[in-house]
N, C-alpha and C positions, 0 to 999 in steps of 0.2 A: 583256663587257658584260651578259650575260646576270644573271649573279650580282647586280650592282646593281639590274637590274629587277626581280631578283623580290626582293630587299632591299628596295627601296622600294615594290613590291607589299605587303609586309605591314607597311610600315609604315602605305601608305594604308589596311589594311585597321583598323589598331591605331587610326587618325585619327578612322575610320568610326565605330568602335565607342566610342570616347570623345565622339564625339560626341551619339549615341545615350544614351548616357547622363550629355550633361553633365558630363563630368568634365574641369577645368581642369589638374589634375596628369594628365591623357593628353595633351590636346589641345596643350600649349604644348612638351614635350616631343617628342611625334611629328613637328610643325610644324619644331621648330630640326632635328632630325637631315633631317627631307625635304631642308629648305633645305642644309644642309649638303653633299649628295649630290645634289642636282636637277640637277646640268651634270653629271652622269655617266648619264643618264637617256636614253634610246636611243627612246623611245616617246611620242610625241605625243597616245597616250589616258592614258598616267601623268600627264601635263601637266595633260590638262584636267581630269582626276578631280580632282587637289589644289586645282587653282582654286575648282572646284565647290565642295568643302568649306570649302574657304577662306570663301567665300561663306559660306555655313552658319555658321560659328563668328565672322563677323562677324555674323550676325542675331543667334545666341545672346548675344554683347557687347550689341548693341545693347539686346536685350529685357531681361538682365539691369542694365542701369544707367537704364530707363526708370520713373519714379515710378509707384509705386501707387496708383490713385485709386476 
């Protein structure tokens, strides 16, 4: 188990940083492999970090499809 938390350690860490920088080719990639591997996930603070971000890159959706005015 070990081995997939720190896998998906650095995936949240890849999430993080795409995020940070806005980049849709990190963000929707990092996202599918998380989901992919999240029931192999042994830690309840990897949980809520990904939520967290989740969160996040749904504001970035939101912000980016809101008109210009």
């Amino acid at each position: 188990m070990k081995q997939y938390d720190r896998g998906l350690s650095y995936i949240l860490d890849s999430l993080e940083y795409s995020i940070r920088t806005k980049s849709d080719n990190g963000m929707l990639p990092c996202m599918g492999i998380f989901e992919q591997f999240r029931q192999y996930s042994s830690s309840e603070e990897t949980q809520k970090l990904y939520n967290e971000f989740i969160r996040d890159v749904q504001k970035l959706s939101v912000y980016a499809w809101s008109p210009q005015v």
